[in-house]
N, C-alpha and C positions, 0 to 999 in steps of 0.2 A: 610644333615646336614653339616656345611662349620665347615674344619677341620682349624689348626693351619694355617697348609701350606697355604691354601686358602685366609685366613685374611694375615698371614705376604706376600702374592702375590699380591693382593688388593692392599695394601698400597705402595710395593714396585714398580708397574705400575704410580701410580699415584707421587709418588717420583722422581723416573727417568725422567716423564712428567714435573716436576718441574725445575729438574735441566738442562733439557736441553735446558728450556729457562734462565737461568742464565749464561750460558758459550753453546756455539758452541761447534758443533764437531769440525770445522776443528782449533780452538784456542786449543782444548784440543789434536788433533792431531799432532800440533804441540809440545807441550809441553811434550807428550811421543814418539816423536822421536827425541827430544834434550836431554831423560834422557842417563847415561850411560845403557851400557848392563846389564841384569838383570841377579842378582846371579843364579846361577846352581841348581832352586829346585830338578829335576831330578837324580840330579847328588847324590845329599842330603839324598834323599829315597833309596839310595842301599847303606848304610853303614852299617858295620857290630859290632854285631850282627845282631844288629836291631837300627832302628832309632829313633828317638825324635821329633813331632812336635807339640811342646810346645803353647799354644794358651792363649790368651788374650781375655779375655770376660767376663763384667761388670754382666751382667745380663743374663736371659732365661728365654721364656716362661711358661717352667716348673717349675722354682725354684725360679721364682723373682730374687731381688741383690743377686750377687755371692758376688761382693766387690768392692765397688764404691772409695774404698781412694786407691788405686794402678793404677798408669800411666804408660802407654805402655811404655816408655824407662827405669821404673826399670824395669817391668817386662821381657823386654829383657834383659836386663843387665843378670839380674838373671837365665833365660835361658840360655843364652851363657855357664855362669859360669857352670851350671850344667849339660851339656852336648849336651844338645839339639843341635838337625841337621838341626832345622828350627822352625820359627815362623809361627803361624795363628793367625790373628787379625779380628773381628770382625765389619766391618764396616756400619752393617746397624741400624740403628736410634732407631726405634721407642720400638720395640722388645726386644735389645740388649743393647740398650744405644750406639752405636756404631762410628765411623767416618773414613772418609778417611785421616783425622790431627792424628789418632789415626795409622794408620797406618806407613806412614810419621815420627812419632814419633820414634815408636817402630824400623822400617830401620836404622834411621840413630843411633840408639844408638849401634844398633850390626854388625856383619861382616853375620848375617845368612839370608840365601834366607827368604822372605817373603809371605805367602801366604793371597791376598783377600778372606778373608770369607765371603759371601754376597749372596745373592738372582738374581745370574745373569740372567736376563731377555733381555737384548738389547746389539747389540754391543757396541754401547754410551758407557755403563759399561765397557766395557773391554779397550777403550784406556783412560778412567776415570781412570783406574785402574793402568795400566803402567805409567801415566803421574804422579801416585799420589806413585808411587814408588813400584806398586808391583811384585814380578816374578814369581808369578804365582796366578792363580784364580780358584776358585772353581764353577764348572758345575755340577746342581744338575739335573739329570734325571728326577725326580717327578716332576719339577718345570717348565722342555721341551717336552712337549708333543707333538708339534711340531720338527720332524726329522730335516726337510730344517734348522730352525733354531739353535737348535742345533749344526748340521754340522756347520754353518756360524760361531757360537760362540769360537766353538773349533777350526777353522782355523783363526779366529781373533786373536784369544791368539797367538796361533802359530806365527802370521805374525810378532807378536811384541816381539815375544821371549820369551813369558815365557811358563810354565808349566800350563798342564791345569788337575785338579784331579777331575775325572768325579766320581761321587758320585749315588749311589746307597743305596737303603733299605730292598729290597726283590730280591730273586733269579729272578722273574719274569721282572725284569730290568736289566739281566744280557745280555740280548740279544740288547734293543738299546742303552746298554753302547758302546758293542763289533760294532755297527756297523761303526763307527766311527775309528775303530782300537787303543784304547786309547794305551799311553805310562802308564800311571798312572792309578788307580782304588779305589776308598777308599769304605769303604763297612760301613757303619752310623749302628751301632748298634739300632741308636735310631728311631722311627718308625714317620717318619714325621707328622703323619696326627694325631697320639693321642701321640705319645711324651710318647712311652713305650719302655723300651729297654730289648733288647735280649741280653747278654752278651754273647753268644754262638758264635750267626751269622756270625763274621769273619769266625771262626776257619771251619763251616758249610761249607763256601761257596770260602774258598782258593782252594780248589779243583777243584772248577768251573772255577778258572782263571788263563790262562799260565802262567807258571812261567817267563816268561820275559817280561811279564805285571808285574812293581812295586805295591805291592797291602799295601795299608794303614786301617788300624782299627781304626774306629771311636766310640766315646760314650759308657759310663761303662767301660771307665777302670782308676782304681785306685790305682792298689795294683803291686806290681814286680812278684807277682805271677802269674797274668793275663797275665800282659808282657811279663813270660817265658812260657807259655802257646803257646802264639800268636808266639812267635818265635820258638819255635819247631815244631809248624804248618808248619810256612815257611812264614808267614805275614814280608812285609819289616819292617813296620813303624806301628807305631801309635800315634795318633791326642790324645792329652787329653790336655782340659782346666780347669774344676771346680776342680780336685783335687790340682792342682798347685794352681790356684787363690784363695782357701780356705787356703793356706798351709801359717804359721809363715812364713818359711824360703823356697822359691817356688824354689833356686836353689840347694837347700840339697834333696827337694823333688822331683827336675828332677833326680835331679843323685842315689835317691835311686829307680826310678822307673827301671833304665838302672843299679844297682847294679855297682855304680860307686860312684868316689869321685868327691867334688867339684872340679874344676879344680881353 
């Protein structure tokens, strides 16, 4: 039975297949190493107590429109203001509603590292990604089943400077995250292939991972009291989009998730 993953992979093969006949690698190679250097996501994911990375996302498979009248540069705007240590934008299509203008957007309105949220399948993607302004990109394990490439991916990111937040859903992916030796580790509460979530699963599986691996919590979390949950555990970061993109006021609603004030 073809799960989510499988359909938004389908699509996203045949995507990339697209776009790489509308621009060249080496046009788009050039283009991300005339960008300046990319902000410090790494740097971002070890702030104390815990960190904020505040995301940007129209739509999901799971939930249809989150909220289609909000533009990635208030939505940064809004993050900054409330605390947040970094952005995730969603940039894949079809799915998501998503873009790499979207992205681009969202940079240039904040001073915060950016992270591509995307389906990365090909290198192409990754200097697509730096040329189009991001500092770092999301590597989804479920999505690599292939090691060699992989490795290529997460040394791609690297070559061009940014962070690369290897992603995982089940403990049984904790082994060819690690082999790779990540800096970063986000742990997807939400279960790729049926799009159920375990609100637990971080708090489960920080044990699994050294502590000088930065480790990020993804999906189900809403509330400040998950958040101090997640931090007592010892999780650096966590990734939350729908609760902000549903929210009146998304930068009252960063800073009350970090039990902070607007700034």
């Amino acid at each position: 039975m073809r799960t989510y993953l499988d359909r938004i992979l389908e699509f996203t093969y045949d995507r990339v297949a697209g776009e790489k006949r509308k621009q060249s690698f080496g046009d788009l190679d050039r283009e991300a190493l005339a960008r300046p250097p990319a902000r410090p996501f790494l740097a971002a994911m070890r702030g104390e107590p815990i960190s904020l990375i505040a995301e940007f996302k129209r739509r999901s498979p799971s939930k249809g429109e989150i909220r289609m009248d909000f533009e990635p540069a208030q939505a940064a705007e809004a993050y900054e203001q409330g605390g947040a240590s970094a952005m995730s934008v969603l940039t894949e299509p079809r799915f998501f509603a998503g873009s790499l203008e979207d992205l681009q957007a969202a940079r240039d309105a904040c001073r915060l590292p950016v992270l591509r949220k995307d389906f990365i399948v090909d290198p192409y993607q990754i200097v697509q990604a730096r040329a189009g302004g991001a500092d770092a990109i999301l590597l989804i394990v479920a999505a690599l089943p292939d090691f060699g490439l992989f490795a290529e991916l997460a040394n791609a990111a690297e070559d061009y400077g940014m962070a690369a937040l290897i992603e995982i859903h089940d403990p049984h992916e904790l082994d060819a995250a690690f082999d790779i030796e990540p800096s970063l580790v986000g742990v997807n509460q939400r279960n790729l292939s049926t799009f159920e979530v375990d609100a637990d699963l971080a708090i489960k599986l920080r044990r699994e991972i050294p502590n000088d691996v930065a480790m990020v919590a993804e999906s189900g979390i809403s509330s400040r009291k998950q958040v101090e949950d997640l931090q007592e555990a010892g999780v650096d970061a966590v990734l939350v989009g729908e609760t902000l993109m549903r929210a009146d006021d998304p930068a009252e609603a960063a800073a009350e998730l970090l039990g902070a004030q607007v700034h």
